[in-house]
Backbone as JSON, one array per atom type, in Angstrom:
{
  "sequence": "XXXXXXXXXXXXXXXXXXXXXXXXXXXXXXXXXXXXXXXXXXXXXXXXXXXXXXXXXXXXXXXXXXXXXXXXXXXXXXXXXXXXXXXXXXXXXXXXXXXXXXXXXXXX",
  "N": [[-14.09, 21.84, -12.92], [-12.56, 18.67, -11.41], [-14.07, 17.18, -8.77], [-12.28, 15.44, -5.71], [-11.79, 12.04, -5.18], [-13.74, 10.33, -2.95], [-14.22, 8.26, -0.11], [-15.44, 5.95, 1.1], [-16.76, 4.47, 4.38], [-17.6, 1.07, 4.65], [-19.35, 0.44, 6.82], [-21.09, 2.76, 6.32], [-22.07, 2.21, 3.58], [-23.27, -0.1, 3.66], [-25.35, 1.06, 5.51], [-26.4, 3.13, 3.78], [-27.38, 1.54, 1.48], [-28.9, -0.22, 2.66], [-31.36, 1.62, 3.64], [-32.08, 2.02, 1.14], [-33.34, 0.12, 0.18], [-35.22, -0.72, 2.09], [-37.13, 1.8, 1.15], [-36.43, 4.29, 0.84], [-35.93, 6.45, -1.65], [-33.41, 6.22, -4.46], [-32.69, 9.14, -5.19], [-33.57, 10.81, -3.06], [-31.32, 9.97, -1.03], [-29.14, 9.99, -2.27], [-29.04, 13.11, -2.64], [-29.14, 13.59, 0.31], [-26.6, 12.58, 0.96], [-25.13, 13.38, -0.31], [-24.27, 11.87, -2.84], [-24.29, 10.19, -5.77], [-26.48, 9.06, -7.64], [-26.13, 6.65, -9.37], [-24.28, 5.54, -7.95], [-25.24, 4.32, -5.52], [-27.13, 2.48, -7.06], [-25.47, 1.05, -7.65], [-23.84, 0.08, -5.43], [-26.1, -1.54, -4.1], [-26.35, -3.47, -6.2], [-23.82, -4.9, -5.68], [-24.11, -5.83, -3.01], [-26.53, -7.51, -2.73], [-25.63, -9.22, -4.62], [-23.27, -10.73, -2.81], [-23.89, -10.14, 0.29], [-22.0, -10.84, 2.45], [-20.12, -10.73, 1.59], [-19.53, -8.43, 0.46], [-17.77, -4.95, 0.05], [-15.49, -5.15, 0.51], [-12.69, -4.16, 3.4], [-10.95, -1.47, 3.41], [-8.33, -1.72, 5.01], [-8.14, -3.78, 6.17], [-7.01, -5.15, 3.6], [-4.9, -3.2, 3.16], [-3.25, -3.89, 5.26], [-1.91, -6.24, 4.93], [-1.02, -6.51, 2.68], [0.62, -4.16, 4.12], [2.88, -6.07, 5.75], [3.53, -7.54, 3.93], [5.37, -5.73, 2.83], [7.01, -4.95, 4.49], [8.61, -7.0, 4.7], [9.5, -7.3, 2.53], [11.36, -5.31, 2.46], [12.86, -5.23, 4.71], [14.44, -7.79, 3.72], [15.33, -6.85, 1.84], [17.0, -4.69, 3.58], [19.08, -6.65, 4.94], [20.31, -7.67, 2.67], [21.37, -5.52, 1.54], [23.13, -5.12, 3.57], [24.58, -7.23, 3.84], [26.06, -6.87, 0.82], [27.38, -4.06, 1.64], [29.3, -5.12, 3.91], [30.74, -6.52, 2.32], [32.2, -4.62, 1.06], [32.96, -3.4, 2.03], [35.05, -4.48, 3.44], [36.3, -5.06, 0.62], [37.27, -2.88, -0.2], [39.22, -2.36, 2.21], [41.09, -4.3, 1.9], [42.05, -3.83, -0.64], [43.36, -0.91, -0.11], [45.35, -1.59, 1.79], [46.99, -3.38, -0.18], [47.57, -1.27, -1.35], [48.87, 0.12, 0.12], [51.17, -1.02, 0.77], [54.65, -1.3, 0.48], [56.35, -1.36, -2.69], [59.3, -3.85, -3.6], [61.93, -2.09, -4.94], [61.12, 0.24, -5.19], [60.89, 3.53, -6.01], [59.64, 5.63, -4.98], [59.39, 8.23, -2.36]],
  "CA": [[-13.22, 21.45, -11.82], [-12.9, 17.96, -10.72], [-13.95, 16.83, -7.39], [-11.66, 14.23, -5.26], [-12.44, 10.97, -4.78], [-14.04, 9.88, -1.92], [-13.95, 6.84, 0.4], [-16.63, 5.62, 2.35], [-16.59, 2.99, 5.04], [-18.2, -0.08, 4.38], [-20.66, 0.55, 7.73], [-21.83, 3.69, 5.45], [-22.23, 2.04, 2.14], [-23.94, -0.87, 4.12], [-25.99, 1.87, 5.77], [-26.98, 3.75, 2.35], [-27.83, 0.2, 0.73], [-30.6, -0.84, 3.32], [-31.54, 2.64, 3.56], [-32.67, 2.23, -0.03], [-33.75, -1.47, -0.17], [-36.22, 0.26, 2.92], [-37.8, 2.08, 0.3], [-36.09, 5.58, 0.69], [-35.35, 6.5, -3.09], [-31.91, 6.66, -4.51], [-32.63, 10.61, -5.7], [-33.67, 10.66, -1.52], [-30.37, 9.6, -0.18], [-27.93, 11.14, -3.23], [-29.11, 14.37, -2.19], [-28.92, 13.87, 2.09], [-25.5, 12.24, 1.42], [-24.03, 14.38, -1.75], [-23.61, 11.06, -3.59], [-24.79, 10.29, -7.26], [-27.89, 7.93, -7.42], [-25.67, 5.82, -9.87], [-23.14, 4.81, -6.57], [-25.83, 3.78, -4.58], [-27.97, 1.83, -7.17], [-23.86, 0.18, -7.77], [-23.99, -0.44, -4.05], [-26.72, -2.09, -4.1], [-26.3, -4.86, -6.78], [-22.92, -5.34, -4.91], [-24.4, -6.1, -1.8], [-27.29, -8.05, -3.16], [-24.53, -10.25, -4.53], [-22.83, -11.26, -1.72], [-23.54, -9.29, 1.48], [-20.88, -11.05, 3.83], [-18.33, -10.1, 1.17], [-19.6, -6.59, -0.21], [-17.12, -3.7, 0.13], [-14.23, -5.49, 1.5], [-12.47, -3.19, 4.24], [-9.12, -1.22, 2.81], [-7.72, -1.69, 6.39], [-7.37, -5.57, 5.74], [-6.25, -5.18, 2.53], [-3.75, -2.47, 3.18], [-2.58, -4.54, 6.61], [-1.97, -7.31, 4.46], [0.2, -5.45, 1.74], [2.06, -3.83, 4.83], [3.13, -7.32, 5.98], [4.16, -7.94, 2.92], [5.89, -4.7, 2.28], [8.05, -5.13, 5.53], [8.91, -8.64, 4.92], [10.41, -7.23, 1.24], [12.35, -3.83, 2.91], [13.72, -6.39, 5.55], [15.14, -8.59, 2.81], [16.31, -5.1, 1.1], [18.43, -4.43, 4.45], [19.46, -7.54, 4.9], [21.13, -7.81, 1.28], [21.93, -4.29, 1.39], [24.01, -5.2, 4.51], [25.82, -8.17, 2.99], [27.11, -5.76, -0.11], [28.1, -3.44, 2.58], [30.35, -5.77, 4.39], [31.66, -6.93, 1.2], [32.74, -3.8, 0.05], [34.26, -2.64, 3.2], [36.41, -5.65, 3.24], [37.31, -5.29, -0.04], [38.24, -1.65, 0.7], [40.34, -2.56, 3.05], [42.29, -5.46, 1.25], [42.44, -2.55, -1.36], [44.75, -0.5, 0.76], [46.53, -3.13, 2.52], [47.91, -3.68, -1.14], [48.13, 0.27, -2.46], [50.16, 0.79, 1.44], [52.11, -1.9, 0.7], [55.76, -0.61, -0.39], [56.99, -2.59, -3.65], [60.32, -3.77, -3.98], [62.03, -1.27, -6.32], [60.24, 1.4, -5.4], [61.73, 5.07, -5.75], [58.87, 6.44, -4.23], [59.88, 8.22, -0.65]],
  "C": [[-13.73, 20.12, -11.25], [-13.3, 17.76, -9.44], [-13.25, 15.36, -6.99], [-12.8, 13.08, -5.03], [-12.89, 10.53, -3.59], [-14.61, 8.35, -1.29], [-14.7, 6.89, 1.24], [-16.62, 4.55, 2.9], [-17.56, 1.91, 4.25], [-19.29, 0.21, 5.41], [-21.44, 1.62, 7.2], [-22.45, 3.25, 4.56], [-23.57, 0.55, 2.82], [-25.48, 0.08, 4.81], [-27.17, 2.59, 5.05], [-27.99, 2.72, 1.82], [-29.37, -0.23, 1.47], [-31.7, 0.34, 3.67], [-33.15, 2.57, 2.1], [-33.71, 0.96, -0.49], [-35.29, -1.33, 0.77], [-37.19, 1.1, 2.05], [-37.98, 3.52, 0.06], [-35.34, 5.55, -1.0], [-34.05, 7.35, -3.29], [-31.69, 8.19, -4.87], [-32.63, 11.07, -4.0], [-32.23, 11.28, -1.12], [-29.33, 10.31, -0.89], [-27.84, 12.27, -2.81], [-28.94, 14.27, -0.47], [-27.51, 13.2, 2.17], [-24.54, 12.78, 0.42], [-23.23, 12.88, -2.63], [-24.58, 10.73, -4.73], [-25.5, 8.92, -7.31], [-27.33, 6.32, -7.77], [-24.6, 4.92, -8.82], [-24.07, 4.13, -5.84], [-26.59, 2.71, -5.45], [-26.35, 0.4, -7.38], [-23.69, -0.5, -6.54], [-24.37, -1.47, -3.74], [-26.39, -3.61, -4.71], [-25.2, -5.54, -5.87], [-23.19, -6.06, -3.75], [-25.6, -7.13, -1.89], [-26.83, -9.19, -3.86], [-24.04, -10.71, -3.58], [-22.74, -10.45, -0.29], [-22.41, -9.31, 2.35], [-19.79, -10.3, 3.51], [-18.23, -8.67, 0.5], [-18.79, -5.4, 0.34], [-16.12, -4.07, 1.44], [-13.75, -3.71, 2.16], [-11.3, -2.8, 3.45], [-8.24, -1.51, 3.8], [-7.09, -3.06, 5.95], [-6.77, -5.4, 4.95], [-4.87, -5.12, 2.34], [-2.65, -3.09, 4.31], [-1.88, -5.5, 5.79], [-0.81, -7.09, 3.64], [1.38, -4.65, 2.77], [3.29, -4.53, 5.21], [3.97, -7.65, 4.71], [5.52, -7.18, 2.81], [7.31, -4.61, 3.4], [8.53, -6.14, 5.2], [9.93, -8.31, 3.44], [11.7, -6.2, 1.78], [13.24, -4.89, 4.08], [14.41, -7.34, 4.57], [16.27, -7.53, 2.61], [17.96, -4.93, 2.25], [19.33, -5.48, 4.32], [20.91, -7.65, 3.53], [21.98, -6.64, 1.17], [23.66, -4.67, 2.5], [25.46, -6.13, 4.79], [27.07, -7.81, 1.93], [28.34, -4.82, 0.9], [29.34, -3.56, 3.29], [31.22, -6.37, 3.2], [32.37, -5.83, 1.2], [33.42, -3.22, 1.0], [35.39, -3.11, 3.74], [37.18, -5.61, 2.13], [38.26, -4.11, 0.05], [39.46, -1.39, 1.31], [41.54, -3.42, 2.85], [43.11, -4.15, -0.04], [43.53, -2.0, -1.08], [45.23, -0.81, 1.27], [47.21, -2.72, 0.97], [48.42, -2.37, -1.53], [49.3, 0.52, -1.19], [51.25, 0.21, 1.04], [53.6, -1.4, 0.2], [55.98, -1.9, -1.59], [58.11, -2.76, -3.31], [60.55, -2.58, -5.23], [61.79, 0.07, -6.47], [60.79, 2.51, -5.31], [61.28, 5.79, -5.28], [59.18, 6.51, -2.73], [58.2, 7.88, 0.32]]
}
């Protein structure tokens, strides 16, 4: 049985990382935080690379993509709302012409 994935802040993973760099060992901390030695020594290099930018936030990310995501569904209406009025105009020219009596017509 798998277990889910889990998401850890960035003030955690930043937490864990100096934790270990401190000279608490990654078997240590795996076991007092139920995470697998191999995440934290992953942590690490990450953060040892570029601290400022290690374990961007999902918040920004996802804020960022919402922005976006509104800015496309607002188009969506928009267009949607143009068809709409088309088609309710033509609708209506529609039966204008079917009301219309012909000349000729035998229909009562």
């Amino acid at each position: 049985m798998s277990r889910e994935r889990r998401k850890f802040s960035r003030e955690f993973k930043i937490k864990v990382v100096q934790a270990y760099e401190s000279g608490v060992s990654a078997v240590e901390l795996s076991r007092q935080f139920e995470i697998h030695p191999n995440v934290i020594y992953g942590w690490s290099r990450e953060y040892r690379k570029d601290p400022d930018h290690a374990f961007p936030s999902h918040m920004q990310d996802t804020a960022g993509s919402q922005d976006q995501r509104i800015a496309e569904l607002e188009r969506l209406v928009g267009r949607l709302s143009l068809e709409n009025d088309f088609l309710k105009k033509a609708l209506s020219h529609a039966k204008n012409i079917l009301q219309t009596p012909k000349p000729g017509s035998t229909k009562p």
